[in-house]
C-alpha positions in Angstrom: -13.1 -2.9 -6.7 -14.6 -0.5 -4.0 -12.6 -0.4 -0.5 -14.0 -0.3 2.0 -16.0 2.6 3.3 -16.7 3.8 -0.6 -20.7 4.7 -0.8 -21.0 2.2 -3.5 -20.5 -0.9 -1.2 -23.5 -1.7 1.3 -22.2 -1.8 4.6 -23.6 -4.2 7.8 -22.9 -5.8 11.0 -19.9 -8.3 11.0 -19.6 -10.9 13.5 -17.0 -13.0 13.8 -17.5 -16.7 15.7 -14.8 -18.3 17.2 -14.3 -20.6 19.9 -11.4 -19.1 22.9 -10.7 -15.9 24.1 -7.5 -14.9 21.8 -8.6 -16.4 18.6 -9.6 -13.1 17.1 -5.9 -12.2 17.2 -5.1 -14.8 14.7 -8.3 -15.2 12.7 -9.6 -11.6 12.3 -8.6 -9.3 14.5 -7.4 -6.8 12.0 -10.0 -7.2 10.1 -12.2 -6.5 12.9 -10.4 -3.3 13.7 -10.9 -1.8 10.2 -14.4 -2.4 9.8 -14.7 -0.3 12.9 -12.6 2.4 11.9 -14.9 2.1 9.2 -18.1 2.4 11.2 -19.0 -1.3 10.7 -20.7 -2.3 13.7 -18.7 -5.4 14.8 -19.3 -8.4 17.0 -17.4 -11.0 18.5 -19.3 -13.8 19.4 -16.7 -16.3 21.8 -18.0 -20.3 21.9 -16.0 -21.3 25.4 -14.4 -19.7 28.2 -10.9 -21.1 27.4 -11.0 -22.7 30.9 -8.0 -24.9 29.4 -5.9 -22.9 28.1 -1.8 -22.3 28.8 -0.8 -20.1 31.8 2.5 -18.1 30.5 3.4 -17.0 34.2 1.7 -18.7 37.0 1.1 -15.1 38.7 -1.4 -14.6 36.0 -4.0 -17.1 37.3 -4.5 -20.5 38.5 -6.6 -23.4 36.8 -9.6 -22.4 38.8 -9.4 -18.9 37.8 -8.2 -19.0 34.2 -12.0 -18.7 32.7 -12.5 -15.0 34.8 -8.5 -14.3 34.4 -9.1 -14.7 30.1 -12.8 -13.5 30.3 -10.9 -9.8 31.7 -8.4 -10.4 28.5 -11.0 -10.3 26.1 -12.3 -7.7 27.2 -9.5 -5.8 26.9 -8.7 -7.4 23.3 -12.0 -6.2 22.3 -11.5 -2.6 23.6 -8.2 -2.7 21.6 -10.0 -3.6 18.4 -12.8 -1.1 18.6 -15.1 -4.2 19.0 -18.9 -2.9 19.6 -20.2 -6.0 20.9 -18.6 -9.3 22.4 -21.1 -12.6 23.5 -19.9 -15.1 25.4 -21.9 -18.2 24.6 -21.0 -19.8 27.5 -19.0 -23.5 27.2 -16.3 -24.9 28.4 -13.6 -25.4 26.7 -13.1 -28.9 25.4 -9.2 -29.1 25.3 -7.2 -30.9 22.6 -8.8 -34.6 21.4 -7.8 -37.1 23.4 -7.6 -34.6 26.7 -9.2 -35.3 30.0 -11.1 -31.6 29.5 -12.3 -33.5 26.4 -14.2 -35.9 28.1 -15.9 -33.2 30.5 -20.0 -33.9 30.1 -20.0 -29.6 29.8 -17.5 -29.1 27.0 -18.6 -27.6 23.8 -17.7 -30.2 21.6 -20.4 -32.1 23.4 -22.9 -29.7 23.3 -26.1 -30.4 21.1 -25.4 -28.9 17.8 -29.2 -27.3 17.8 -28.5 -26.3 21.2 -25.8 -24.3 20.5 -27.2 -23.3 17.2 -30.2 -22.2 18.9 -27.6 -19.9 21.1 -26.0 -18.3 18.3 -29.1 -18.0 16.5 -30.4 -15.0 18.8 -27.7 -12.9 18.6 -27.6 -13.0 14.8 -31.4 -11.9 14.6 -30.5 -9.5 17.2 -27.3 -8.1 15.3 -28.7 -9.2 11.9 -25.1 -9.7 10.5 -24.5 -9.2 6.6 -20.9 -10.9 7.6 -19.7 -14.0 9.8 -16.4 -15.1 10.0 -15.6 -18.7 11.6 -13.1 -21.3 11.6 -12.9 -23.4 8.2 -14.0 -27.0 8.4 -11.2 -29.0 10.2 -11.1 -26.5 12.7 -7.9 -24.9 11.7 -5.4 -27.1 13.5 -8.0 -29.9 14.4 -9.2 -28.3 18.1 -12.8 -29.9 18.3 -13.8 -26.4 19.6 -12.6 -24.8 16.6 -14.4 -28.0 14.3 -17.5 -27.5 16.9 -17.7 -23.4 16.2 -17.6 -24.0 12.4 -20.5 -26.5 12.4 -22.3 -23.9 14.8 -21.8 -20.9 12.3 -22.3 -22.7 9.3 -25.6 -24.1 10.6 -26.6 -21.0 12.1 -25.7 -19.0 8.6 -28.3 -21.4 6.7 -31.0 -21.2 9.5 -30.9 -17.7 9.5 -33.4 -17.3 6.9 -31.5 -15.1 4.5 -30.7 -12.5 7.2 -26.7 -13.1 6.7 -25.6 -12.9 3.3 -22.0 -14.0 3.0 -20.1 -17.0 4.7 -16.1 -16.8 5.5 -13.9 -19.0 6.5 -10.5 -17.6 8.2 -7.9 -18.5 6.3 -4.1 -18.7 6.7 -2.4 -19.4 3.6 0.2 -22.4 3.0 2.8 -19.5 1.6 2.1 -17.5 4.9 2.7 -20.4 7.4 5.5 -21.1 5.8 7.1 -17.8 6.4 5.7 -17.8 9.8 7.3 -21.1 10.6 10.5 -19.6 9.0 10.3 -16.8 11.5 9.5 -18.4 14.3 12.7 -20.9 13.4 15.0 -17.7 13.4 13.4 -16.5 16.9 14.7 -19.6 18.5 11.1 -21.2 18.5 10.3 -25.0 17.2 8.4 -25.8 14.3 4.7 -25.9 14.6 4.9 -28.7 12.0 6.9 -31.1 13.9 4.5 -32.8 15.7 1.3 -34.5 13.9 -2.2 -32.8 14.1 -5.1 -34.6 13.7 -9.1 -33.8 13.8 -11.8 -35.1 16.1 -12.2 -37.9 14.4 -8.5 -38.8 14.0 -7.6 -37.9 10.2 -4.1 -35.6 10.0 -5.2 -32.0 9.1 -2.7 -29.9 7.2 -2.3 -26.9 8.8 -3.3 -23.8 6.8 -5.2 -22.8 3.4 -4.1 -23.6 0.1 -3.4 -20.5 -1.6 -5.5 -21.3 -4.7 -8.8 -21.5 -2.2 -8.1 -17.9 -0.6 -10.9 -16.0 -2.1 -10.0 -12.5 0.1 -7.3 -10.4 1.3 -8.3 -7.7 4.0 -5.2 -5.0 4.0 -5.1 -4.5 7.9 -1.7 -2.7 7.4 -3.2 0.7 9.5 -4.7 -1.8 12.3 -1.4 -3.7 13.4 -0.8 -1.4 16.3 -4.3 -2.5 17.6 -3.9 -6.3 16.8 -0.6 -6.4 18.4 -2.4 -4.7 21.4 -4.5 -7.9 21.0 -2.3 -10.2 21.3 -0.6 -8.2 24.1 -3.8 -8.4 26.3 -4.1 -12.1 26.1 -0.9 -12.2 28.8 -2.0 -15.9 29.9 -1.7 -17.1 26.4 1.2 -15.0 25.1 3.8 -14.4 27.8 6.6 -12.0 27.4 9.0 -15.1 26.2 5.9 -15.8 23.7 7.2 -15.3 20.1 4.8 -13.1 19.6 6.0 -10.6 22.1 9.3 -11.0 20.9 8.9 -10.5 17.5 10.1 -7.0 16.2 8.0 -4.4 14.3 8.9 -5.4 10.7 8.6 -8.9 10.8 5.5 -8.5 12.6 4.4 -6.2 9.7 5.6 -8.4 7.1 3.1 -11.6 8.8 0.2 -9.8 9.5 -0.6 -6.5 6.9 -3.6 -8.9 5.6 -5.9 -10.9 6.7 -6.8 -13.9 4.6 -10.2 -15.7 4.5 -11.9 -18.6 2.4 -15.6 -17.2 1.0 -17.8 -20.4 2.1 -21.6 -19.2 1.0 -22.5 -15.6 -0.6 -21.8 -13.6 -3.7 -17.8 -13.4 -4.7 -17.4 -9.9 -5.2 -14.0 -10.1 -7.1 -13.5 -11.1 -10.3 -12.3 -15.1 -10.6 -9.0 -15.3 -10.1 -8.8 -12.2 -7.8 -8.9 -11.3 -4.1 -11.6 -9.8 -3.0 -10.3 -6.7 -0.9 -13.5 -6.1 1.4 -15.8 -8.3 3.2 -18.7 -6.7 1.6 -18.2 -7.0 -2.3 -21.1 -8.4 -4.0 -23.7 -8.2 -1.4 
């Protein structure tokens, strides 16, 4: 299989959809980084403002200033991942289900899908993508703006007449979160699985990917410098007593040298059974 880079594999825009400032440091951030070490034009395309999001340290920003506070974060997560590009599409973040911020008439989740399909649907004739990356289909952890950005890319990938070639879906696999939660136990932290999680229309969602349905595994093992210096720039959302932070250099290594993702439309470029090792394979 040809890495990344080789001349053999035909290389294009990637964009990367996702609904809050700081979820390309989870879904794709090293991934991100490579491509642009590569010279793959890359662009990050953010749903909402995070208007409400956490506040680590209440020096950082108020409620009223959190959108401009996290809108300066990004932009510094971005410079940190060699990002070309970065659209803001301009919602408000919906909160969790079941929120007051939920309710708001402005929040994405209530936004027109064709509206906001509409939205996204200039930048990708703009960018002309070969790539987009989005949250899989019950939002990750069941945050109607992750569900909402989903339905937005994967409507946008099949109105785009052909111009994008292959769907992903981020993916964190079940093996993975459970050494995370293992780590995060031995930092002192609770278990992300302790408390239920259910989607916008009330079902429980599992968190994470089964392992049999990741289809690719991006080595980001050169990029973790730049998507810790992600995470770092999101201050608001990962304080210094954030787990995160805390975490030292090998355990941060040994969670976050790859980058998983679900194929959901396109060409598998791997071999059944296998990983594909680069975004590009097959097209």
């Amino acid at each position: 299989m040809p890495e990344l880079g080789s001349p053999r594999v035909v290389r294009g825009p990637v964009m990367a959809v996702l609904p809050h400032p700081d979820d390309e440091t989870f879904a794709c951030g090293g991934t991100l980084a490579r491509c642009a070490a590569d010279g793959v034009r890359t662009v990050l395309v953010i749903c909402t403002g995070g208007e409400v999001g956490e506040i680590s340290d209440p020096a950082l920003a108020t409620p009223d200033t959190l959108g401009a506070v996290r809108a300066a974060e990004l932009a510094a997560s971005a410079s940190a991942l060699g990002i070309a590009r970065t659209v803001a599409l301009g919602y408000r973040d919906s909160g969790m289900a079941g929120t007051p911020a939920n309710e708001h008439p402005d929040s994405f989740h209530r936004v027109p899908l064709e509206e906001a399909v509409g939205r996204l649907l200039e930048v990708i004739r703009e960018e002309r993508p070969q790539v987009i990356i989005c949250p899989n289909e019950q939002g990750d952890y069941g945050h109607p703006d992750h569900v909402k950005a989903n339905r937005v890319a994967s409507s946008a990938f099949r109105a785009a007449d052909g111009i994008v070639r292959k769907l992903y879906y981020s993916a964190l696999p079940r093996s993975l979160m459970q050494r995370f939660a293992e780590a995060m136990k031995e930092l002192g932290e609770p278990s992300f699985g302790e408390r239920e999680l259910v989607d916008t229309e009330g079902r429980p969602v599992e968190l994470g990917t089964p392992d049999e349905l990741v289809t690719t595994a991006i080595d980001v093992s050169a990029q973790l410098e730049q998507k810790r210096a992600s995470f770092q720039a999101h201050r608001t959302q990962f304080g210094e007593a954030s787990p995160f932070m805390r975490m030292d250099g090998e355990r941060f290594k040994s969670l976050w040298s790859h980058e998983y993702f679900r194929l959901a439309a396109g060409k598998l470029g791997a071999p059944a059974g296998e990983h594909e090792t680069d975004l590009f394979a097959g097209i």
